[in-house]
Backbone as a printed PyTorch tensor [residue, N CA C, xyz], in Angstrom:
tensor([[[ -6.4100, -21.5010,  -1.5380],
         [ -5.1850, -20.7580,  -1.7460],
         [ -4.8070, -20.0530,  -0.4480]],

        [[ -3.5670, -20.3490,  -0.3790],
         [ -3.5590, -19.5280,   1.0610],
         [ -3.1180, -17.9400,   1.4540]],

        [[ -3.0230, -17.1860,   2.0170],
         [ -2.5650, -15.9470,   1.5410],
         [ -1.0450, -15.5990,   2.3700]],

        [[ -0.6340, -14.4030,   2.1710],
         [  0.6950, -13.9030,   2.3190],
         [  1.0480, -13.8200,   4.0040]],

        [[  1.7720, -14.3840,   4.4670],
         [  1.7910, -13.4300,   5.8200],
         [  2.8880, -12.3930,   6.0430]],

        [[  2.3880, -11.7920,   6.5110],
         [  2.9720, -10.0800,   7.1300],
         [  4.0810, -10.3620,   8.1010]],

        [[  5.1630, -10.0400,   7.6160],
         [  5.9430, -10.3450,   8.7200],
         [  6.7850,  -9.4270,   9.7540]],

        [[  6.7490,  -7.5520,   8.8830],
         [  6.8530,  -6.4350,   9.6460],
         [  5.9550,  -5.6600,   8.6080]],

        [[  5.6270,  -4.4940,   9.3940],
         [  5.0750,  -3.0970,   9.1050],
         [  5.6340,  -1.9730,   9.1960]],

        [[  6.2070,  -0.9840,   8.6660],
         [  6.4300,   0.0920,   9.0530],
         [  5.5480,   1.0700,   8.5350]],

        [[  5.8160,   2.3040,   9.2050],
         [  4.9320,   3.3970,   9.4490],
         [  5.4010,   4.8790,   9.3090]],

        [[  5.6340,   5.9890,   7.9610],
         [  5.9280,   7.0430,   7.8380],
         [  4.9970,   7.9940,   7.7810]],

        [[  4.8720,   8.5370,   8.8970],
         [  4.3810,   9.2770,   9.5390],
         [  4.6180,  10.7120,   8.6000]],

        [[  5.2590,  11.0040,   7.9860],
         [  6.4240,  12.5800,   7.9050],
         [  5.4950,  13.3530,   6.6410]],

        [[  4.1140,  12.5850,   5.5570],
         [  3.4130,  13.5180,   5.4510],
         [  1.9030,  13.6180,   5.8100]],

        [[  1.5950,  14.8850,   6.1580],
         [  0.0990,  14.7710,   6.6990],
         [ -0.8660,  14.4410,   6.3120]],

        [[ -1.1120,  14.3920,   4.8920],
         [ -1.8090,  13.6550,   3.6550],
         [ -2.3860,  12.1600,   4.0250]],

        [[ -0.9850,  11.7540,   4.2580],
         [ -1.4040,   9.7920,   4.4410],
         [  0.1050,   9.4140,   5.3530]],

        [[ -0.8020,   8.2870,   5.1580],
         [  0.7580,   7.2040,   5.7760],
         [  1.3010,   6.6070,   4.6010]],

        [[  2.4620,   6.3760,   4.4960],
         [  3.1930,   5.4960,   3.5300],
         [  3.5020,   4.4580,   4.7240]],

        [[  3.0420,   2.8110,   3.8120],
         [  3.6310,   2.0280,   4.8440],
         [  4.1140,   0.8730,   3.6230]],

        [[  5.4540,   0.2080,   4.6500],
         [  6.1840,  -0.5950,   4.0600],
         [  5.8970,  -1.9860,   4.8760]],

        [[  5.6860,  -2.9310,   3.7000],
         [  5.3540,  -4.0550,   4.7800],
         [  6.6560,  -5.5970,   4.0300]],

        [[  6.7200,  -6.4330,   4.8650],
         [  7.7030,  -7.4720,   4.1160],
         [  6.7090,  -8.5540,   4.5870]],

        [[  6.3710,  -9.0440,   3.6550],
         [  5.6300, -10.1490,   3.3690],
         [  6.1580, -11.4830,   2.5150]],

        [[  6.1460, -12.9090,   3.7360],
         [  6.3680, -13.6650,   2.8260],
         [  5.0990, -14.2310,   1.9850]],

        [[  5.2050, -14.5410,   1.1250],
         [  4.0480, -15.1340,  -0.1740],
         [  4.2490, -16.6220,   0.0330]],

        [[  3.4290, -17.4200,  -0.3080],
         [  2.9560, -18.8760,  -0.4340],
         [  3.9160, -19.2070,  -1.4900]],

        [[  3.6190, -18.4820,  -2.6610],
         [  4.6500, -19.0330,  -3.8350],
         [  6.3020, -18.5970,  -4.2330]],

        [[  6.7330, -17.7750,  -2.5970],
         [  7.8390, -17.2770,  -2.9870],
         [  8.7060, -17.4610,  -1.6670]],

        [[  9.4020, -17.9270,  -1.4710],
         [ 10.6540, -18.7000,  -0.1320],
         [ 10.9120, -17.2010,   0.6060]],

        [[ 11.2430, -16.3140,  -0.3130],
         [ 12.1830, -15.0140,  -0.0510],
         [ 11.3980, -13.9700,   0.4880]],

        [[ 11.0940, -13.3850,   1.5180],
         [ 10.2250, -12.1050,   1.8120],
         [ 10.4160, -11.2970,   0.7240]],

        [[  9.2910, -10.4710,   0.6460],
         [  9.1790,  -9.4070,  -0.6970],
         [  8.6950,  -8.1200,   0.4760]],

        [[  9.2020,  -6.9640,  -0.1710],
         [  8.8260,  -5.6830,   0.2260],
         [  7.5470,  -5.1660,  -0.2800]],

        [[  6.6510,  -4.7000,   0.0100],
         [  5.6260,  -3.7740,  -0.6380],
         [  5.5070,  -2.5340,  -0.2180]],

        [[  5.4010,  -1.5340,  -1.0000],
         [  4.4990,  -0.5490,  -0.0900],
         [  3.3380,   0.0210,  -0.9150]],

        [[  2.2900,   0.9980,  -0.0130],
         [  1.2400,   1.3210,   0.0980],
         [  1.2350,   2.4140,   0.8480]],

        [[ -0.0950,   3.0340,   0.7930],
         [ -0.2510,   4.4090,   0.7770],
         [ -1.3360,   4.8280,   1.6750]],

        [[ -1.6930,   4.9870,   2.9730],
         [ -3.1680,   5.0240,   3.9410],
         [ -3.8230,   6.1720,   3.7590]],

        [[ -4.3600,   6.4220,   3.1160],
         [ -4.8360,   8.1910,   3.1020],
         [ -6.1400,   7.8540,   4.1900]],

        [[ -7.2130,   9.1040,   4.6640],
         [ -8.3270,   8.8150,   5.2490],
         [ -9.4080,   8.1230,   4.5420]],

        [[-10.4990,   7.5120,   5.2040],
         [-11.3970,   6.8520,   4.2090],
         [-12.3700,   8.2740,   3.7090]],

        [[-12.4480,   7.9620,   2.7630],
         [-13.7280,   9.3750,   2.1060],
         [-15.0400,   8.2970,   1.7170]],

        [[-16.0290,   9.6090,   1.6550],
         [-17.5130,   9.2030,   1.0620],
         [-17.5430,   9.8220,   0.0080]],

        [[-18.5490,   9.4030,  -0.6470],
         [-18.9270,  10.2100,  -2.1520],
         [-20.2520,   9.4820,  -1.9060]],

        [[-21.0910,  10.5340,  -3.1700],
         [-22.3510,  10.3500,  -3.2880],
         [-23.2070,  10.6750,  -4.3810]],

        [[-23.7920,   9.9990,  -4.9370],
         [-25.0600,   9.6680,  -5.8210],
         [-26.0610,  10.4740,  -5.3860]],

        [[-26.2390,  11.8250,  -5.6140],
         [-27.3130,  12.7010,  -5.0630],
         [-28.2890,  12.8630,  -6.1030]],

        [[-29.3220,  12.7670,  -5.8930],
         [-31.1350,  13.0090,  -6.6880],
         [-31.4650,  13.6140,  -5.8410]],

        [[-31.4700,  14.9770,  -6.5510],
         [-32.6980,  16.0600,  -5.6000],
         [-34.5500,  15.7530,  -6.3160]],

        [[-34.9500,  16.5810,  -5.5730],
         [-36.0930,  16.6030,  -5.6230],
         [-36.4800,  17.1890,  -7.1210]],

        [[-36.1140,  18.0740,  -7.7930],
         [-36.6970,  18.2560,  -9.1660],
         [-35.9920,  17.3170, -10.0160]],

        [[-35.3110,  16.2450,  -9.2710],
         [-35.5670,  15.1530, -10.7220],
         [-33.8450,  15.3140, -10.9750]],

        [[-32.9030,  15.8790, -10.4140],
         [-31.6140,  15.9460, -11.0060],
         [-30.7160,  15.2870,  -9.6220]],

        [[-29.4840,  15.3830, -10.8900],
         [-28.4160,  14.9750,  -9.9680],
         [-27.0320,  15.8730,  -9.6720]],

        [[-26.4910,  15.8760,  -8.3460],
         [-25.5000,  16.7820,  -8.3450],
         [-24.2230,  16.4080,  -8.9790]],

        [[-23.5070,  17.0280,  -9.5050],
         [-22.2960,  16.7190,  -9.7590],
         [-21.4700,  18.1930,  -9.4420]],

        [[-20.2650,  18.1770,  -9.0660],
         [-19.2460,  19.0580,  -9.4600],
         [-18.1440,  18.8980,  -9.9470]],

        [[-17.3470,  20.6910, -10.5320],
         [-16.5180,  20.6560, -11.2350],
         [-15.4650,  21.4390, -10.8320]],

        [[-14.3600,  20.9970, -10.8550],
         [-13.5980,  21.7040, -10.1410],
         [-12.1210,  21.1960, -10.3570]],

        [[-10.7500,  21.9070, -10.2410],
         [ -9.8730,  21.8060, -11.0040],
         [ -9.0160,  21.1470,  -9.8550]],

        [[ -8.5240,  19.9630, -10.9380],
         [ -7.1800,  19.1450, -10.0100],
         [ -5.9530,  19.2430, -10.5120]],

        [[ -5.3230,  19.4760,  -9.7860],
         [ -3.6880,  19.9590,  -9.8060],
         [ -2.9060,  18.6850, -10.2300]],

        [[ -3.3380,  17.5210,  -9.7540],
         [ -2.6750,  16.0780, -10.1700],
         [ -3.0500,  15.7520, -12.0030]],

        [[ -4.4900,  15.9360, -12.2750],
         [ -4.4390,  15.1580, -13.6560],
         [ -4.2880,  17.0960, -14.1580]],

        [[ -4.1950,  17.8580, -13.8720],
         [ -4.1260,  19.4370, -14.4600],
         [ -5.5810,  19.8370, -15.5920]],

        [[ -6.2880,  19.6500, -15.1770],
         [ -7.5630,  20.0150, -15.6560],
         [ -8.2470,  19.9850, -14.8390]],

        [[ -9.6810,  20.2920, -15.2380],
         [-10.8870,  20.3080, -14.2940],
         [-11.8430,  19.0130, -14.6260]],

        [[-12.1080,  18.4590, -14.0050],
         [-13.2520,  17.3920, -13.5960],
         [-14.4200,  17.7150, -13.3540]],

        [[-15.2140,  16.1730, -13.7860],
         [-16.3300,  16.5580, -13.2190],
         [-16.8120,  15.0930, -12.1470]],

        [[-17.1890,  15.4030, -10.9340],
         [-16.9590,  14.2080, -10.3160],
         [-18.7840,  14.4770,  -8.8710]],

        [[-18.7530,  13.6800,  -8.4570],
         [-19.6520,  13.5840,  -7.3710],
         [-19.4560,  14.1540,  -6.1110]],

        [[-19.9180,  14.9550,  -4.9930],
         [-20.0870,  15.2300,  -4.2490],
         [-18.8720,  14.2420,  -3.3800]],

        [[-18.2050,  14.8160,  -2.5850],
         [-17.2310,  13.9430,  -1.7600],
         [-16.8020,  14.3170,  -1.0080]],

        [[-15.5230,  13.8020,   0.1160],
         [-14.7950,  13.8420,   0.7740],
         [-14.0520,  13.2680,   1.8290]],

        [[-12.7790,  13.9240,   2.7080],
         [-12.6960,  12.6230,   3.8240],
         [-13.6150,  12.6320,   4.7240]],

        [[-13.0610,  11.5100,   5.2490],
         [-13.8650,  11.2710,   6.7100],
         [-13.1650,  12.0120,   7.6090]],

        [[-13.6700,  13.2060,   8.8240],
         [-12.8900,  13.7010,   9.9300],
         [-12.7150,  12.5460,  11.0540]],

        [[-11.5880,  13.1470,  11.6240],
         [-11.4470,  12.4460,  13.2210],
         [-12.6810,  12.4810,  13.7390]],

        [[-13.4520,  11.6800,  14.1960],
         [-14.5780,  11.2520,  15.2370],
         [-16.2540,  11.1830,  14.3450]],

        [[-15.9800,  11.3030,  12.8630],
         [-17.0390,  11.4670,  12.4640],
         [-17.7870,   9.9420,  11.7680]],

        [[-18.9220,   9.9570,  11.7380],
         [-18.9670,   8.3560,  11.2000],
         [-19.2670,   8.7100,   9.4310]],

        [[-19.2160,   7.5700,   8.4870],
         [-19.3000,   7.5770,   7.1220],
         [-20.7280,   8.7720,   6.9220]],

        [[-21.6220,   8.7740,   7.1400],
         [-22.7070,   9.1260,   7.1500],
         [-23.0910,  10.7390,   7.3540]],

        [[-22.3860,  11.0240,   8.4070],
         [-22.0990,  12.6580,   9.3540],
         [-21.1920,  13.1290,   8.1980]],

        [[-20.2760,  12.1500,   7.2030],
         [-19.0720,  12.8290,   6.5330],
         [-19.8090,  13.1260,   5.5460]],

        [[-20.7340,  12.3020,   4.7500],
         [-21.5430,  12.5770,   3.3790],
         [-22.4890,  13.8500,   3.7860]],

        [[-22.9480,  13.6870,   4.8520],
         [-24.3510,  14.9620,   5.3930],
         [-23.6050,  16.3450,   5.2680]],

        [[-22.0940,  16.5030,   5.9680],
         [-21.2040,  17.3640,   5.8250],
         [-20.9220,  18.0030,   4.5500]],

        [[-19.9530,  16.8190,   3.9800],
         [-19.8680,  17.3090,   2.5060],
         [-20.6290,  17.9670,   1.6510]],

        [[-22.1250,  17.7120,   1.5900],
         [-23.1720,  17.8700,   0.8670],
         [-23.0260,  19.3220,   1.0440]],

        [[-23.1900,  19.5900,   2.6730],
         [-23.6980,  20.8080,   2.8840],
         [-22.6310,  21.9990,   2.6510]],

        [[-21.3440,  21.6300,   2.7570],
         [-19.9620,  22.6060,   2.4170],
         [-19.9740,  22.7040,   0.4950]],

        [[-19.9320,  21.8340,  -0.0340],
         [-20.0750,  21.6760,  -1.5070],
         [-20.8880,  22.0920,  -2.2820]],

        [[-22.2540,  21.6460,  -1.7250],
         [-23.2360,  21.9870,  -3.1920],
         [-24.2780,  22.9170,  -1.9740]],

        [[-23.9740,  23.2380,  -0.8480],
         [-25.4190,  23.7520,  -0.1970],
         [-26.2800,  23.1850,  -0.0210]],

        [[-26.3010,  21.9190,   0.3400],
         [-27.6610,  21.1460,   0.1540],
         [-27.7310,  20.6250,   2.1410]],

        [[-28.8040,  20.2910,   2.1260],
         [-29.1120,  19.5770,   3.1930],
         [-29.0860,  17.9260,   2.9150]],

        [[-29.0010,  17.1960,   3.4760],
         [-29.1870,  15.6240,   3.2230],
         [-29.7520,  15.2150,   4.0430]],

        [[-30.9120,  14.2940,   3.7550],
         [-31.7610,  13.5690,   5.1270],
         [-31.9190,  12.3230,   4.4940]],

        [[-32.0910,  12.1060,   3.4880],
         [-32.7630,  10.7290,   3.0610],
         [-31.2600,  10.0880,   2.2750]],

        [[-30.2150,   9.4160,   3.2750],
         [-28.5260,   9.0250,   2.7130],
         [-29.0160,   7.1700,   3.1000]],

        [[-28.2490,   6.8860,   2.1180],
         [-28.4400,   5.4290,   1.7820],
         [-27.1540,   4.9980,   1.7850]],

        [[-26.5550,   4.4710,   2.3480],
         [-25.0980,   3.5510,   2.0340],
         [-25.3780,   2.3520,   1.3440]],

        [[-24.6910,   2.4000,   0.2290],
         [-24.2460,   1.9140,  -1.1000],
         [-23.7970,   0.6400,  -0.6080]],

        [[-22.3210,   1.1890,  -0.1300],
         [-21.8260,  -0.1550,   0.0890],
         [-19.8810,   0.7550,   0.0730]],

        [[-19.2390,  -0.5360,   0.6790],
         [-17.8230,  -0.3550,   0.8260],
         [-17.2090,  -0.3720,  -0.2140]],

        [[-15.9070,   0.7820,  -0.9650],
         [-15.1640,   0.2390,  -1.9320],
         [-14.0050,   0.1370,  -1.6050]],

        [[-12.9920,  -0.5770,  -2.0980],
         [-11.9060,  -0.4420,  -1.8960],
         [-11.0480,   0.0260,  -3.2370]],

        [[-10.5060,   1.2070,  -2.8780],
         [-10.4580,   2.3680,  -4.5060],
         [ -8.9040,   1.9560,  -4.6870]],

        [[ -8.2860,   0.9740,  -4.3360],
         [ -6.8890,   0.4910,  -5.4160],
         [ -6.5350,  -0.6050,  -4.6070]],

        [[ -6.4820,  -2.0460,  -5.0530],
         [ -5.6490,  -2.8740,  -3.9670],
         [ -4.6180,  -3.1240,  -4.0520]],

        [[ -4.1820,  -2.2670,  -5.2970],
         [ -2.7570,  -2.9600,  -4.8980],
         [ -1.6030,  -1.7970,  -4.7050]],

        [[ -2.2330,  -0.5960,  -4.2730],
         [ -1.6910,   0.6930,  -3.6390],
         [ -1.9840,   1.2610,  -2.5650]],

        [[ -3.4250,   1.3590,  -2.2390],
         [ -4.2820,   2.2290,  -0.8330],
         [ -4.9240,   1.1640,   0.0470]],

        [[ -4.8850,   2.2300,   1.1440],
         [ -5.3000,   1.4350,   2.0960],
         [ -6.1350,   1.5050,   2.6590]],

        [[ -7.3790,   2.5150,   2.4350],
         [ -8.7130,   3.0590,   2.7690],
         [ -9.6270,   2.7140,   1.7100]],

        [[-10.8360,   2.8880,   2.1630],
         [-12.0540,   2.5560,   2.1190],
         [-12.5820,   3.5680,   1.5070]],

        [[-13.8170,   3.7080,   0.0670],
         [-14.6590,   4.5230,  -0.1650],
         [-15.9530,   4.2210,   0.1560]],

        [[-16.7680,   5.0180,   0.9740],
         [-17.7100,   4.8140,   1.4760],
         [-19.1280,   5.3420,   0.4670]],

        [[-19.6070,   4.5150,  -0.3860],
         [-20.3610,   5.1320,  -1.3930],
         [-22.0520,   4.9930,  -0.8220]],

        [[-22.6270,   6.3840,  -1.3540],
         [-24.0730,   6.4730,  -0.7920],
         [-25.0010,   6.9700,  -1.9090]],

        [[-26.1670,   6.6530,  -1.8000],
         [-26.8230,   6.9480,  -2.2980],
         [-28.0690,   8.2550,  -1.5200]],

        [[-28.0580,   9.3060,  -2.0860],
         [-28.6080,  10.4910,  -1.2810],
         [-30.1780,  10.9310,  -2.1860]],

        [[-31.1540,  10.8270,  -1.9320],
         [-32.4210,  10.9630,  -2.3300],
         [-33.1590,  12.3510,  -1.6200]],

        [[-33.8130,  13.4960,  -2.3110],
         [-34.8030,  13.8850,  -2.1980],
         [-34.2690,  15.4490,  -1.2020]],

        [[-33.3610,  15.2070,  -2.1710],
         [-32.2840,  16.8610,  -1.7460],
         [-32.9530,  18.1230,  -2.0930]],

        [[-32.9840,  19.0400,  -1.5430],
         [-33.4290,  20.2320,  -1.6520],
         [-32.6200,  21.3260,  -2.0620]],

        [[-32.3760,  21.8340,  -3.1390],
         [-31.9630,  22.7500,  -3.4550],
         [-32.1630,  24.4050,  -3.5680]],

        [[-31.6870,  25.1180,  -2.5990],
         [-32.1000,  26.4090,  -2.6210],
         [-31.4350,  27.2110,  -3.1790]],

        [[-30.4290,  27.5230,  -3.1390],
         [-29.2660,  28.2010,  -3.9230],
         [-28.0550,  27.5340,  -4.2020]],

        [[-27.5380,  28.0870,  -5.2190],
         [-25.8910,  27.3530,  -5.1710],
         [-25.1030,  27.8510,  -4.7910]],

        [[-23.9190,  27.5520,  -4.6150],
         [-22.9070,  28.2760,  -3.7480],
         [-22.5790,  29.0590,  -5.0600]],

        [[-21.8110,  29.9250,  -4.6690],
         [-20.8020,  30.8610,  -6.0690],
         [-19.7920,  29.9100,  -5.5920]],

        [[-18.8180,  29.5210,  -6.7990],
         [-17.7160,  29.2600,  -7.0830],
         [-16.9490,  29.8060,  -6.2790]],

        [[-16.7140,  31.3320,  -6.0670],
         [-15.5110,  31.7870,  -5.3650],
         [-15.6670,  31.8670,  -4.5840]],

        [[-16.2470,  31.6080,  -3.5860],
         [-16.9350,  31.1910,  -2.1520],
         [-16.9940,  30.2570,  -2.0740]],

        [[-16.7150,  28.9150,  -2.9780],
         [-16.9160,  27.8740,  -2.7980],
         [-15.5230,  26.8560,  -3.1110]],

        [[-14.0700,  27.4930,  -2.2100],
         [-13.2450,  26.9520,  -3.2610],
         [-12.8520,  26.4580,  -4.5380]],

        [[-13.4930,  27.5150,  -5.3500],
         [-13.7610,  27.4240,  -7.0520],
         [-14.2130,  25.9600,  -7.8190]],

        [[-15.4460,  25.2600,  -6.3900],
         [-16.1280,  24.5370,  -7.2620],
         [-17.4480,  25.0680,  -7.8380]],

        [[-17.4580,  24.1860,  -8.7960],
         [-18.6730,  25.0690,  -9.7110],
         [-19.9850,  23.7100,  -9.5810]],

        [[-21.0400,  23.8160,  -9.1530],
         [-22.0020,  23.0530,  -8.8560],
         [-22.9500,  22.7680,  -9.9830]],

        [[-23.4260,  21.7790, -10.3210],
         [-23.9030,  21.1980, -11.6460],
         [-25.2170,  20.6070, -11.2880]],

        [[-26.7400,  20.7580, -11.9100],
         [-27.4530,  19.8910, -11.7820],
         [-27.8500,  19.3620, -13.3490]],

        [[-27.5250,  18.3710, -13.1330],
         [-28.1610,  17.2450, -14.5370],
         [-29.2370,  16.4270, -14.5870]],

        [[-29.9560,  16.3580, -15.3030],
         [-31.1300,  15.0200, -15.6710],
         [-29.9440,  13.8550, -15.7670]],

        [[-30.5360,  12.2960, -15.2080],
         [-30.0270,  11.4200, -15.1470],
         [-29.4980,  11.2730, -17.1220]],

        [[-29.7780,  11.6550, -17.9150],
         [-29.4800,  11.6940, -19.4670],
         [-28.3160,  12.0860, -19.5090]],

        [[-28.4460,  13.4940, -19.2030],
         [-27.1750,  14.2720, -19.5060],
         [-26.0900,  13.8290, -18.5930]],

        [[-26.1660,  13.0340, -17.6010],
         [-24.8060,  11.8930, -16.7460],
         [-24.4690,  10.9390, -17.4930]],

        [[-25.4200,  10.2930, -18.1970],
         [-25.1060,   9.3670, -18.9340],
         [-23.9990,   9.4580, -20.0410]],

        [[-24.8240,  10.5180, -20.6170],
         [-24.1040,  11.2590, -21.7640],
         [-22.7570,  11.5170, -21.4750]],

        [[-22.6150,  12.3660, -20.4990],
         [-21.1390,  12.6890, -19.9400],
         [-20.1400,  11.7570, -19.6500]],

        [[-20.7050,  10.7590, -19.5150],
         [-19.9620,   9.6130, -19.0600],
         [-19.9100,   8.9970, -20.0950]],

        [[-20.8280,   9.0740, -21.2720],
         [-20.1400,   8.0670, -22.3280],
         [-19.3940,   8.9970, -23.4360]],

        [[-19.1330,  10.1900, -22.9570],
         [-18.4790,  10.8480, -23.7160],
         [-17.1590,  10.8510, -23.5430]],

        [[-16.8510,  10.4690, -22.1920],
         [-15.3610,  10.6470, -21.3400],
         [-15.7590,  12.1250, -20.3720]],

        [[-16.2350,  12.8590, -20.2910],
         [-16.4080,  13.7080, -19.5310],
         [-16.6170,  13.7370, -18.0900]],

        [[-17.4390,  12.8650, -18.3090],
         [-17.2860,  12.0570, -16.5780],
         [-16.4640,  11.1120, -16.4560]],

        [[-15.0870,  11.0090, -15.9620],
         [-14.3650,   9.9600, -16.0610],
         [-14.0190,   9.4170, -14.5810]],

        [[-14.4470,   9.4610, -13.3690],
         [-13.3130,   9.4660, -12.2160],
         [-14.0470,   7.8670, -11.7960]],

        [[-13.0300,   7.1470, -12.2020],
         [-13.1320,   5.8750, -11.6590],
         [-14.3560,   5.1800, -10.1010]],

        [[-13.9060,   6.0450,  -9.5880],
         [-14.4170,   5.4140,  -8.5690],
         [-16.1280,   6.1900,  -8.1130]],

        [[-16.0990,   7.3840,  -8.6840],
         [-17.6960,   8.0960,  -8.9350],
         [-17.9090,   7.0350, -10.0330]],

        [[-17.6250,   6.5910, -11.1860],
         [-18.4340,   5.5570, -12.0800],
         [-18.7150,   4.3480, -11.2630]],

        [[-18.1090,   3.9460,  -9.9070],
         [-18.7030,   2.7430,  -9.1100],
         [-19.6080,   2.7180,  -8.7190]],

        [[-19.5660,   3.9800,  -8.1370],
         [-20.4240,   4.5200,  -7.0860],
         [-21.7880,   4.4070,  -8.0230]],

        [[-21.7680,   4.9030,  -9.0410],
         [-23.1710,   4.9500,  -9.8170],
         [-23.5010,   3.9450, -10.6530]],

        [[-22.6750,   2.4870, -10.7530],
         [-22.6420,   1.5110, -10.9190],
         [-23.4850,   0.6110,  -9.8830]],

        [[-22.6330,   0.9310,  -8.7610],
         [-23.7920,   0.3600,  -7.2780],
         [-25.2150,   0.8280,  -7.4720]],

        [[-25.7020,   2.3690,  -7.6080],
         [-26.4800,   2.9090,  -7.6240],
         [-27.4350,   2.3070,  -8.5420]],

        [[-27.0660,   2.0310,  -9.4030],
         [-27.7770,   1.2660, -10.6690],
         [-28.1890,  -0.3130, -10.1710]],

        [[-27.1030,  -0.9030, -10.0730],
         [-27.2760,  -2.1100,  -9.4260],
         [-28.5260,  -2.4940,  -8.4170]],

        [[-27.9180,  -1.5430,  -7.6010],
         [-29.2490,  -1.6510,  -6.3490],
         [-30.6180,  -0.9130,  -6.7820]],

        [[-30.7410,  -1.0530,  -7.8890],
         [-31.7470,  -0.2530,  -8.1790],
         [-32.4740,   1.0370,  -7.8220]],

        [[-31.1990,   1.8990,  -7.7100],
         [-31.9730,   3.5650,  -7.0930],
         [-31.7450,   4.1610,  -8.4000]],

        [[-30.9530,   4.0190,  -9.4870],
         [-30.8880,   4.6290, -10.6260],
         [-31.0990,   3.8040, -11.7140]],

        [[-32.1330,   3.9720, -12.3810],
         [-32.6390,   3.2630, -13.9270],
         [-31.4410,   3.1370, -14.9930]],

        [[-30.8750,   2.7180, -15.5430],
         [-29.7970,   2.2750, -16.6120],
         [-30.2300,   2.4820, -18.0260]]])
């Protein structure tokens, strides 16, 4: 099958968030160029964290888009000059207080294809140390969670854990065998 070719790109720059880009592509099965667009935000990591007493991190914290609070995995973008890896070690340590030494990359996702244009960089983080938690209000009112691999389960088959692309992430995790099913 052959695929589409690209025949311009454009590039809106105007919010700081992402790029919106418009591309005209002709298709194999269609004579007429077609318009698309798409959305570049930065690539982010997330992570599958097991500390050392046997739990896993999660947080909770309120999103303005679905208007409730979530409960989702350790995350974030990637900065200018930082690699996937430096971004998860980061995150860890702004979010839940943790240190990270023992980070495993998962593997690449690609979190919508037929809207975004970045990459989720999913990891698997082993043998975390937990000393304190952050307070919430010191912590841009996330609230830090440790669970037995049960009570994730649970959450997740309850709907409580719902965020698409943290259920990959711990899908991989499973897969590759760092988390029992």
């Amino acid at each position: 099958m052959r695929k589409g070719q690209i025949l311009k790109v454009q590039t809106d720059l105007s919010i700081p968030w992402f790029k919106q880009i418009e591309k005209t592509v002709l298709l194999p099965y269609n004579s007429d160029p077609q318009i698309y667009y798409s959305i570049k935000p930065p690539d982010y990591v997330t992570a599958l964290t097991h500390t050392t007493e046997n739990k896993f991190i999660i947080l909770k914290q309120y999103r303005p888009v679905v208007e409730d609070y979530t409960f989702e995995l350790p995350s974030g973008h990637i900065e200018n000059g930082e690699t996937p890896t430096q971004a998860i070690i980061r995150e860890l340590k702004e979010e839940a207080g943790c240190l990270a030494e023992d980070v495993t990359l998962l593997g690449e996702i690609i979190p919508d294809t037929g809207r975004l244009e970045n990459t989720l960089w999913a990891f698997y983080v082993n043998k975390v140390k937990i000393k304190t938690l952050p307070d919430p209000a010191e912590n841009e009112g996330i609230e830090v969670h440790l669970v037995s691999r049960e009570e994730l389960f649970q959450m997740i088959l309850e709907g409580n854990f719902n965020h698409a692309l943290d259920l990959s992430v711990i899908t991989m995790a499973i897969l590759k065998q760092y988390l029992a099913p």
